[in-house]
ROSEDREN-497620 format. One record per atom (N, C-alpha, C, O, CB): residue in three letters; x, y, z. Coordinates in steps of 0.001 Angstrom, whole numbers, plus 500000, padded with zeros to 6 digits. Glycine has a CB too. Layout:
AlaXYZ ...
END
This chain:
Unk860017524644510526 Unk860615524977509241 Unk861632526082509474 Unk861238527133509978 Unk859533525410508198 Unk862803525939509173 Unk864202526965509050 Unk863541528511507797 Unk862910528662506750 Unk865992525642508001 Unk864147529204508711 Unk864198530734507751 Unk864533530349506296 Unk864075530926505310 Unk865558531956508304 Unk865156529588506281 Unk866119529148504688 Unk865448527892503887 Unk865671527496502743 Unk867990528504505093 Unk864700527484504717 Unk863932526349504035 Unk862751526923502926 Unk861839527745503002 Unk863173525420505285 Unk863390525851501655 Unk862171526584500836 Unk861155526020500946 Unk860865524883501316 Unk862251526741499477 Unk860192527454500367 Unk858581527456500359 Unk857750527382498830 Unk857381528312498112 Unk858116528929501111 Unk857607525824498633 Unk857132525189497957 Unk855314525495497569 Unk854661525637496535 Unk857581524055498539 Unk855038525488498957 Unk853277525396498705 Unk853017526894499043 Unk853514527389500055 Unk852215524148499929 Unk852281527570498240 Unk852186528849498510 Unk849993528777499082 Unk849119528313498350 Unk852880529927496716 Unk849817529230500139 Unk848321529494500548 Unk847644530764500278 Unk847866531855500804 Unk848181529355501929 Unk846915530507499517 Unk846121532229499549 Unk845031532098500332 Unk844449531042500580 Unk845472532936497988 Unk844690533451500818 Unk843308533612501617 Unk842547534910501049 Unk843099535750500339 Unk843594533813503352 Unk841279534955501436 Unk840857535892501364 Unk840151536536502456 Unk839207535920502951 Unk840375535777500506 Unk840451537646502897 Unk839841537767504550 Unk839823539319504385 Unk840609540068503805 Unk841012537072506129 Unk838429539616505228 Unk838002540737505549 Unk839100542155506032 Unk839902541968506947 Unk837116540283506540 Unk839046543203505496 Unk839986544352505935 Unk840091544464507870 Unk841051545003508420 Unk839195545978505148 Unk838996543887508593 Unk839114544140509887 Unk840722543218509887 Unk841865543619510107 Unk837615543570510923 Unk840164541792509526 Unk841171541214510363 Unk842317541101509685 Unk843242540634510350 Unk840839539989510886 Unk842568541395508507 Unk843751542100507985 Unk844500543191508822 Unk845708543108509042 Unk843343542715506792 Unk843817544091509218 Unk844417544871510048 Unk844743544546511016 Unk845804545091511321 Unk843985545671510258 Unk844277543710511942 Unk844612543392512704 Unk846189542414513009 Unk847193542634513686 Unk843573543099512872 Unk845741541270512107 Unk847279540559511415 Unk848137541723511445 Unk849081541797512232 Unk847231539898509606 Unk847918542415510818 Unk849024543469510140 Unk849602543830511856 Unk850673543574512407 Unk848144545206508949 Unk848453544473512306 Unk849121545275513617 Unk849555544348514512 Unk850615544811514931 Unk848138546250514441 Unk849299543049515180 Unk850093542095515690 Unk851573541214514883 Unk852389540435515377 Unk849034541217516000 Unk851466541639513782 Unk852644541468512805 Unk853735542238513494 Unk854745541853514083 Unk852354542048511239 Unk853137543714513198 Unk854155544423513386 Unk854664544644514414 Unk855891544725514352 Unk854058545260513015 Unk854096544820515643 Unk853881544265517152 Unk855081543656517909 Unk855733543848518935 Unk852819543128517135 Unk855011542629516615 Unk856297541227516831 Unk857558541891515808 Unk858666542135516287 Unk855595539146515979 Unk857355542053514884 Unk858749542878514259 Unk858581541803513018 Unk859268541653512007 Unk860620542856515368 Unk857374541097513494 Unk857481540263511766 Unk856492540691510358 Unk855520541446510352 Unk856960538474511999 Unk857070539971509250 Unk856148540135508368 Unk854882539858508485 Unk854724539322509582 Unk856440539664507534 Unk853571539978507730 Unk852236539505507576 Unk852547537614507578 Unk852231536785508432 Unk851480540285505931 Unk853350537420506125 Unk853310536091506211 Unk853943535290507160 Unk853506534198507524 Unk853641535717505238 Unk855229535951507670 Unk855938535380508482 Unk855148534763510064 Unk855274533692510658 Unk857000536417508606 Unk854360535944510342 Unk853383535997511243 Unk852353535013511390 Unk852311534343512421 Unk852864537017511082 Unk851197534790510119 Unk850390533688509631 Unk850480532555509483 Unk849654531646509401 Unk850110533769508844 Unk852079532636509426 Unk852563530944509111 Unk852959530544510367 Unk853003529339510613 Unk853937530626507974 Unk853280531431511278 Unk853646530837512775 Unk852667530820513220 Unk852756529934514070 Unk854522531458513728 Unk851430531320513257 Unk850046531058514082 Unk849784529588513585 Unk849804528677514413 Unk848620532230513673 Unk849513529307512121 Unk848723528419511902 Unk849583527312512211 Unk848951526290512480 Unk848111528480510655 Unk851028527187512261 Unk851527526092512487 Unk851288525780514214 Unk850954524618514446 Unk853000526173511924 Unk851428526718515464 Unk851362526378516710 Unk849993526006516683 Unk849813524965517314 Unk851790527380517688 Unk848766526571516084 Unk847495526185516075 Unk847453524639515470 Unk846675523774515872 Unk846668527249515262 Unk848079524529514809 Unk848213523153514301 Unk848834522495515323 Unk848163521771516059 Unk848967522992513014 Unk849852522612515464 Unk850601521669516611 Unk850030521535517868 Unk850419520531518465 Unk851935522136516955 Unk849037522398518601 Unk848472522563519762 Unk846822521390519278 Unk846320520744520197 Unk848296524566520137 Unk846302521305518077 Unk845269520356517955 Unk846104518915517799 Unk845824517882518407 Unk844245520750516640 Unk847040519062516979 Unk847572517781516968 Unk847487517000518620 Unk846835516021518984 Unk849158517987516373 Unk848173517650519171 Unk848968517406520810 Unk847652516986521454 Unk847622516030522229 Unk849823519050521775 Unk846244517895521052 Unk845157517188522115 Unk844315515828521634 Unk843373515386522291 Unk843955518347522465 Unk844824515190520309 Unk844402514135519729 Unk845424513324519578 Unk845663513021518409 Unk843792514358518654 Unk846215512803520521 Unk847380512060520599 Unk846124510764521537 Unk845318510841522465 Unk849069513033521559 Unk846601509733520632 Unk845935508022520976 Unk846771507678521914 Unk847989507858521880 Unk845970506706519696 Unk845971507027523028 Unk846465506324523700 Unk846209504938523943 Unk845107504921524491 Unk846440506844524454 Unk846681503633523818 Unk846588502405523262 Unk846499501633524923 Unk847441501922525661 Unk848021502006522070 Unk845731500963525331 Unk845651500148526727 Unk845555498738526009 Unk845263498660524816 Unk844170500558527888 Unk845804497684526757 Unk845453496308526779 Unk844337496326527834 Unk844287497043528834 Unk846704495316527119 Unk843266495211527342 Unk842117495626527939 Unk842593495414529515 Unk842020496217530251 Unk840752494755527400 Unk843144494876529934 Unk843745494946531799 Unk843784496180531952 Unk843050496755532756 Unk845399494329532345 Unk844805496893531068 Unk845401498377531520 Unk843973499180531878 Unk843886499820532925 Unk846413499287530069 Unk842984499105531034 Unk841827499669530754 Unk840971499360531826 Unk840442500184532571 Unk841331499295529526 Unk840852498081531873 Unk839935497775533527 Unk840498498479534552 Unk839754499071535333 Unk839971496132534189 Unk841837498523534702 Unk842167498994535409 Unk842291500404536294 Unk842272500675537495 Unk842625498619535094 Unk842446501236534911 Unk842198502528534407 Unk840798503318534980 Unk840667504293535720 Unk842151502342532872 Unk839408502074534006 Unk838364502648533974 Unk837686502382535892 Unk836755503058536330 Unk837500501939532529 Unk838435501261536759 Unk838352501190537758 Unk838404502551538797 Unk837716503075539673 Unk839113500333537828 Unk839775502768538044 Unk840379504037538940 Unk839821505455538664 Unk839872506208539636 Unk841969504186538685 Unk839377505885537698 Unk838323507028537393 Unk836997506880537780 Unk836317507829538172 Unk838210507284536037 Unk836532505558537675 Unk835104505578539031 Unk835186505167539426 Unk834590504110539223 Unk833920505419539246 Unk836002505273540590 Unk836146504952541999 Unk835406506634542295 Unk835402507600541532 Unk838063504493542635 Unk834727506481543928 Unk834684507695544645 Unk835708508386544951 Unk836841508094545332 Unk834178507575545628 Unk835114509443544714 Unk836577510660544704 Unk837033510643546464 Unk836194510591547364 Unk835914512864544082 Unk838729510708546715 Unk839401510797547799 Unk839357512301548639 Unk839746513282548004 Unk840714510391547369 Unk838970512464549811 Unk839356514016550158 Unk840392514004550471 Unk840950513006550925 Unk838731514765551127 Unk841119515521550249 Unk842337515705550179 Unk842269516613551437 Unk841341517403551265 Unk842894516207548809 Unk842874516817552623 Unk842423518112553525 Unk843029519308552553 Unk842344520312552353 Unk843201518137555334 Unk844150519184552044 Unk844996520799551966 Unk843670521417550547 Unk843224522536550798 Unk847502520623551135 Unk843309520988549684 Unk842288521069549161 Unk841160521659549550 Unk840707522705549083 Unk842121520222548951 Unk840544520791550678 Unk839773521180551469 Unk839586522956552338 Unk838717523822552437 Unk840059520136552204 Unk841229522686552881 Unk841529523823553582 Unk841156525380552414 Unk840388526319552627 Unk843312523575554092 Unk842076525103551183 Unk842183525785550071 Unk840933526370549980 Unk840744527586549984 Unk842578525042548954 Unk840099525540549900 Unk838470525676549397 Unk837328526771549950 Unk836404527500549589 Unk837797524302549762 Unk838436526136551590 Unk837548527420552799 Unk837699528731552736 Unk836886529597553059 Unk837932527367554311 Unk839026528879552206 Unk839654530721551862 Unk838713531362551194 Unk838041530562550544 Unk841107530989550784 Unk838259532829551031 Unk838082533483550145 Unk839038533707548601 Unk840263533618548688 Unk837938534387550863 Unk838693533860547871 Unk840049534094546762 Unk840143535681547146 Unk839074536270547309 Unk839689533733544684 Unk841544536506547320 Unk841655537490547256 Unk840575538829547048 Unk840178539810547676 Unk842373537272546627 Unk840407538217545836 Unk839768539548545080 Unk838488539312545583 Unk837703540027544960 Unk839810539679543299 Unk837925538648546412 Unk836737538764546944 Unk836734539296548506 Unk835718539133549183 Unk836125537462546771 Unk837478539705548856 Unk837642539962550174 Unk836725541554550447 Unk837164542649550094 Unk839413539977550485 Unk835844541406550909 Unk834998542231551311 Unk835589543740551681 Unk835183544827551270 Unk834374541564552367 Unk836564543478552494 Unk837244544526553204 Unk838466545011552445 Unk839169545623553249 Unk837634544053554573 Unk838956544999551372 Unk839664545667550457 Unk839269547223550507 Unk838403547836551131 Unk839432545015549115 Unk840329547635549529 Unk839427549281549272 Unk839072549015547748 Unk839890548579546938 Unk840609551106549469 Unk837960549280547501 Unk837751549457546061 Unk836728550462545840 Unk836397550765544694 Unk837365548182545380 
END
């Protein structure tokens, strides 16, 4: 929705002074208003559930095919493998901490 686009449906809420404040202080944070702020959360929150409930349509071939290839036994990969053998950093014994 454009800065200039009008706002037809107006939402009220009612919500606790914590998280009012909080809105408020990540509002301001950003340099935006309360509402300006609320209405951009709930729309990316919206758009981010939409995006993980997107259908995907197979013909039953595609699907045999598909459901073939997800149980099948898993392939080893060496560089994976190799990956696996490392410590991750932050576990390295011999650091200074």
């Amino acid at each position: 929705m454009s800065v200039n686009a009008r706002k037809d449906y107006p939402i009220s809420m009612r919500l606790p002074e914590a998280d009012l404040a909080l809105i408020d202080r990540a509002a301001s944070l950003r340099g935006r208003s309360r509402t300006d702020f609320v209405r951009e959360a709930a729309v990316l929150t919206a758009e981010e559930v939409l995006m993980d409930q997107r259908l995907i349509r197979l013909s039953p071939e595609a699907f045999a095919e598909f459901m073939s290839i997800v149980s099948a036994p898993a392939t080893v990969v060496p560089e994976i493998v190799e990956i696996a053998r490392h410590r991750a950093p932050w576990e390295n014994q011999d650091s200074e901490g």
